[in-house]
C-alpha positions in Angstrom: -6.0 40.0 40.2 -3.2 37.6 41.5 -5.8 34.6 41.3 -6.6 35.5 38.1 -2.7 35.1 36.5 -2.5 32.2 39.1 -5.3 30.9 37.0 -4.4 31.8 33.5 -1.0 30.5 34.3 -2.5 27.2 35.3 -4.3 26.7 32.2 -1.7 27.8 30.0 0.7 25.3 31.7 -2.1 22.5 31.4 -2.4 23.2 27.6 1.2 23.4 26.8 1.6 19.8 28.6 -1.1 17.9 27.0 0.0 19.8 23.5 3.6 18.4 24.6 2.1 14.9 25.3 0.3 14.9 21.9 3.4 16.2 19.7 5.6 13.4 21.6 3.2 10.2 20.5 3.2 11.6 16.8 3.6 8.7 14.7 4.3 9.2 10.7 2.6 6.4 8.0 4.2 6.6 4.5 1.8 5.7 2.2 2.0 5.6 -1.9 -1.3 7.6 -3.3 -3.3 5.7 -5.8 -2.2 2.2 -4.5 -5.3 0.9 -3.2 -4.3 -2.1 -1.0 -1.8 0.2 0.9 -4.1 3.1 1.1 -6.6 1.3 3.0 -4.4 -0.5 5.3 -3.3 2.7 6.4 -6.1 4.7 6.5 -7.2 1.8 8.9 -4.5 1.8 10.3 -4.5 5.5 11.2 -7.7 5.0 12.8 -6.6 2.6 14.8 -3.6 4.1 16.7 -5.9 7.4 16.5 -8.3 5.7 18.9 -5.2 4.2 20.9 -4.3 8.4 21.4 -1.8 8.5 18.9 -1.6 11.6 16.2 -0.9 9.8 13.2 0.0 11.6 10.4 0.4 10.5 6.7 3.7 11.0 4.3 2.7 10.6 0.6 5.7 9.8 -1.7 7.1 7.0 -4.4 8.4 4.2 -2.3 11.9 5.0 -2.6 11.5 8.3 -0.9 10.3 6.5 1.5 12.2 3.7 2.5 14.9 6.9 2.9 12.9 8.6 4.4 12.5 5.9 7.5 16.0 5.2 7.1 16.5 8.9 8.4 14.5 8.5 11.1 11.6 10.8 9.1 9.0 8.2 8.4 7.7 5.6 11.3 6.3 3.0 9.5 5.3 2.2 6.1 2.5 -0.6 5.4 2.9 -1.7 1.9 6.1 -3.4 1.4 6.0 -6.4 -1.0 8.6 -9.4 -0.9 10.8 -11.2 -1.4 11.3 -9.6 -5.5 9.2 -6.8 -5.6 10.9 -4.1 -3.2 13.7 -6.5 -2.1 16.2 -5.3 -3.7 15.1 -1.9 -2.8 14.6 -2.4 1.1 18.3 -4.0 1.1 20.0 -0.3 0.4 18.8 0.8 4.2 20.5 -0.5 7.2 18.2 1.1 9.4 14.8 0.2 9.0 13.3 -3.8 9.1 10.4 -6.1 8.5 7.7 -5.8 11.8 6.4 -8.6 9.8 3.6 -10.4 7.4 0.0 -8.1 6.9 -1.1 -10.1 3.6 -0.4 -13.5 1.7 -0.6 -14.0 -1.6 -0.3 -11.1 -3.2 0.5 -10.6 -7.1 1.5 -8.8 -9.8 1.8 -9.0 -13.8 0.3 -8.3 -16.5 -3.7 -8.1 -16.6 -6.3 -8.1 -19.6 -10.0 -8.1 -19.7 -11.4 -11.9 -19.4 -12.8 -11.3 -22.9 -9.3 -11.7 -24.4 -8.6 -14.9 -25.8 -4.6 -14.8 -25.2 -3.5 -16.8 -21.9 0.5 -16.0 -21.9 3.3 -13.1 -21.9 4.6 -15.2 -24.5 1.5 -15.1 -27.1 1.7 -11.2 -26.8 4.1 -10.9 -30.3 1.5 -12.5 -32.4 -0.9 -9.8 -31.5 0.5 -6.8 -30.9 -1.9 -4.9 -33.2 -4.7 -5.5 -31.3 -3.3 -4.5 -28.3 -2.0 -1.5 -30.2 1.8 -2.7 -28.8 1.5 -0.6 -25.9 1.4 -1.8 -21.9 -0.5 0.8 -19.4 1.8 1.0 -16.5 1.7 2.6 -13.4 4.3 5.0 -11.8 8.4 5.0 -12.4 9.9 4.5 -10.1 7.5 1.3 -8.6 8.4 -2.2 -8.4 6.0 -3.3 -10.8 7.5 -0.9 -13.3 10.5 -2.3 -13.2 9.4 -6.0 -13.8 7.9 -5.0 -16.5 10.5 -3.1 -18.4 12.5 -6.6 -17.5 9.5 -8.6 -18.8 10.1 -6.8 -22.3 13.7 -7.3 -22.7 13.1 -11.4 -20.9 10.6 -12.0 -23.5 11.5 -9.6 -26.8 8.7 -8.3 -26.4 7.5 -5.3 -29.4 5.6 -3.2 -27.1 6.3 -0.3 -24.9 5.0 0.3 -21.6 3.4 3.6 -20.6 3.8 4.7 -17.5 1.5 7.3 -15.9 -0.6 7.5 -12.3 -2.4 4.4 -11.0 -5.2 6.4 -11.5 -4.4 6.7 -15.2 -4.2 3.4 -15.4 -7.0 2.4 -14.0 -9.4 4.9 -16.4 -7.7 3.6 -19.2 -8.7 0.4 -18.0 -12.6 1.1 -17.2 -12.9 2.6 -20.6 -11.1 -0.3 -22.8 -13.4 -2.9 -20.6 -16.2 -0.4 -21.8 -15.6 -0.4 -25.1 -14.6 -3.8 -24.8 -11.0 -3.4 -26.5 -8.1 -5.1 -25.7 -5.8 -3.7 -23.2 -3.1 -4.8 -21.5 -2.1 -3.1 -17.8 0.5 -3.6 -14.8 -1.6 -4.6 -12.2 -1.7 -6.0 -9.2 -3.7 -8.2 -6.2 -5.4 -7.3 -3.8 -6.9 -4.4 -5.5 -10.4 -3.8 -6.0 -10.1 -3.8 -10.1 -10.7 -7.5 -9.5 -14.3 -7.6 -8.5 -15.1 -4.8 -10.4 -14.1 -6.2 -13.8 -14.0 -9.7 -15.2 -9.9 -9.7 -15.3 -7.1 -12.3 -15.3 -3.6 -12.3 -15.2 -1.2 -13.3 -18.0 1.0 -16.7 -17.6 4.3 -15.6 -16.8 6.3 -19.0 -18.0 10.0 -17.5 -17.3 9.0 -15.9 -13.9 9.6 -12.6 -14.4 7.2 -10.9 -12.0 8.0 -14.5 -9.6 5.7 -16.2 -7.7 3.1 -15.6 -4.6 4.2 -12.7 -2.9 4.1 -11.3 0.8 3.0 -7.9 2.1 4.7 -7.0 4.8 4.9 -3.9 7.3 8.6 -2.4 7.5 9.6 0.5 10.8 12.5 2.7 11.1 15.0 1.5 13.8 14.1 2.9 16.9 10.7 2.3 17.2 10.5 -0.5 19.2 12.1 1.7 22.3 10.4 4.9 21.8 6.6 3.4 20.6 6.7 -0.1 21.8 2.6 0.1 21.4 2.8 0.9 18.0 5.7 -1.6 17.2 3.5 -4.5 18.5 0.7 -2.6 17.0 2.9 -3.3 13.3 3.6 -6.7 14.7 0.1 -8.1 15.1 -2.2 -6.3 12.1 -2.6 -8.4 9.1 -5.5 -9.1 6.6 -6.8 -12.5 5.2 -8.6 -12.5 1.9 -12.2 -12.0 3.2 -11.3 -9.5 5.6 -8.6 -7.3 2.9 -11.6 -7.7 0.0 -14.6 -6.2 2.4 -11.8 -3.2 3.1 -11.2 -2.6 -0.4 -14.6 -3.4 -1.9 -15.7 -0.9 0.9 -12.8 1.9 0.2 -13.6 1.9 -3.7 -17.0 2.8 -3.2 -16.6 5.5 -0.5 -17.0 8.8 -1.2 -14.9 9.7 2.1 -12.2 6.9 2.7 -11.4 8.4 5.7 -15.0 8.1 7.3 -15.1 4.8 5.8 -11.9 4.0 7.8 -13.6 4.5 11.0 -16.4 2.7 9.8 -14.7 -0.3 9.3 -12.7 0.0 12.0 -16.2 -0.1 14.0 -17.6 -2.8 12.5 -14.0 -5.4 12.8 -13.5 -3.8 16.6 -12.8 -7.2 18.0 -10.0 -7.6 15.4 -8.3 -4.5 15.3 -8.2 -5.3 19.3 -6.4 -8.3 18.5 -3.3 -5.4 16.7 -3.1 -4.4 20.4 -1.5 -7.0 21.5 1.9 -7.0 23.4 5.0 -6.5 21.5 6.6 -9.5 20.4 10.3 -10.8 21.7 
């Protein structure tokens, strides 16, 4: 009988220390739903560390939330951070939380229309308002592209209103005007997968609104470096060029389980996704 508590004791101990060790590398991605770019990288990204014996969990919320939420120590990491205009005004509220650094070059946003629409500029968008019904899809309030665009309105006195739902919204809207072939203008942005699944382009944007070329970078709570210096180097090393991001969103946007599809890609890019694993940087 004694060997038999000495036993269950022995297990119970054994459990409650590997459960300890797995609560104590927990590591917390914010992540926006419906942005497909930042989606992925995470989802990959959770894979990753997964593998590495990490339990990553995912925080859905607007970006704001979330850039507080690191700032409180909540939130580890959060993947989808685009600068220097989009969010840098936003990032620059929190003391506590900074750039790990680039993941993707070259990203934009603006305003998008079908290919089949024979207007080039933001500033051509007066004369035809009634075919565009004087209406801009938009995507959430509260996102960085959002606000550029209630800017681009007033910038170029402009006699449209934006409409601002889910990305997923936007994007049906989309898929049906392109169906229909009506013209439609939406907030959109690249990398995102609408781009090889549509013949699209994006509107000139002479006064610089939206600005140039932008970065994606990765942005950590403070902290992380001494507690998960893995994971910071981790946030250091992962980034994406245009051949590699467009396979993982081409891939994502026709997946039936993202998740899955995460592992999958993760299998098949194994020699880069060592490369993350790299030693922190000084």
């Amino acid at each position: 009988m004694i060997r038999f508590k000495q036993i269950v004791m022995g297990a119970c101990c054994c459990i409650f220390l590997s459960c300890g060790k797995h609560v104590n590398k927990r590591i917390s991605l914010g992540v926006v739903s419906g942005w497909a770019e930042g989606e992925a990288m995470t989802l990959v990204a959770q894979e990753a560390l997964n593998r590495a014996g990490y339990h990553v969990v995912l925080q859905k919320a607007a970006p704001n939330l979330l850039f507080a939420s690191m700032d409180n120590g909540d939130t580890d990491a959060y993947m989808d951070v685009w600068l220097p205009k989009t969010h840098g005004d936003k990032v620059a509220r929190f003391s506590k939380i900074h750039s790990t650094g680039i993941i993707y070059e070259g990203a934009l946003l603006g305003l998008v229309v079908p290919d089949y629409v024979t207007i080039n500029s933001i500033d051509e968008l007066n004369k035809h308002k009634n075919q565009f019904g004087g209406r801009m899809i938009g995507i959430e309030r509260g996102s960085g592209i959002a606000a550029a665009t209630d800017r681009v309105l007033k910038e170029y006195n402009l006699d449209y209103v934006q409409l601002n739902s889910s990305t997923v919204a936007m994007i049906s809207e989309l898929q049906k005007a392109v169906r229909e072939k009506r013209w439609i203008i939406v907030t959109g942005w690249k990398p995102h997968w609408m781009f090889a699944r549509f013949d699209l382009k994006f509107l000139k944007d002479p006064k610089q609104v939206y600005g140039e070329a932008e970065r994606i970078e990765a942005y950590v709570r403070e902290g992380l470096d001494k507690e998960f210096p893995e994971v910071y180097g981790f946030f250091q090393q992962i980034s994406f060029d245009d051949e590699t991001m467009s396979d993982l969103l081409a891939k994502m946007e026709e997946s039936k389980n993202q998740k899955e599809t995460a592992k999958q890609w993760v299998d098949e890019h194994q020699d880069l996704v060592n490369t993350w694993f790299r030693k922190q940087k000084k």
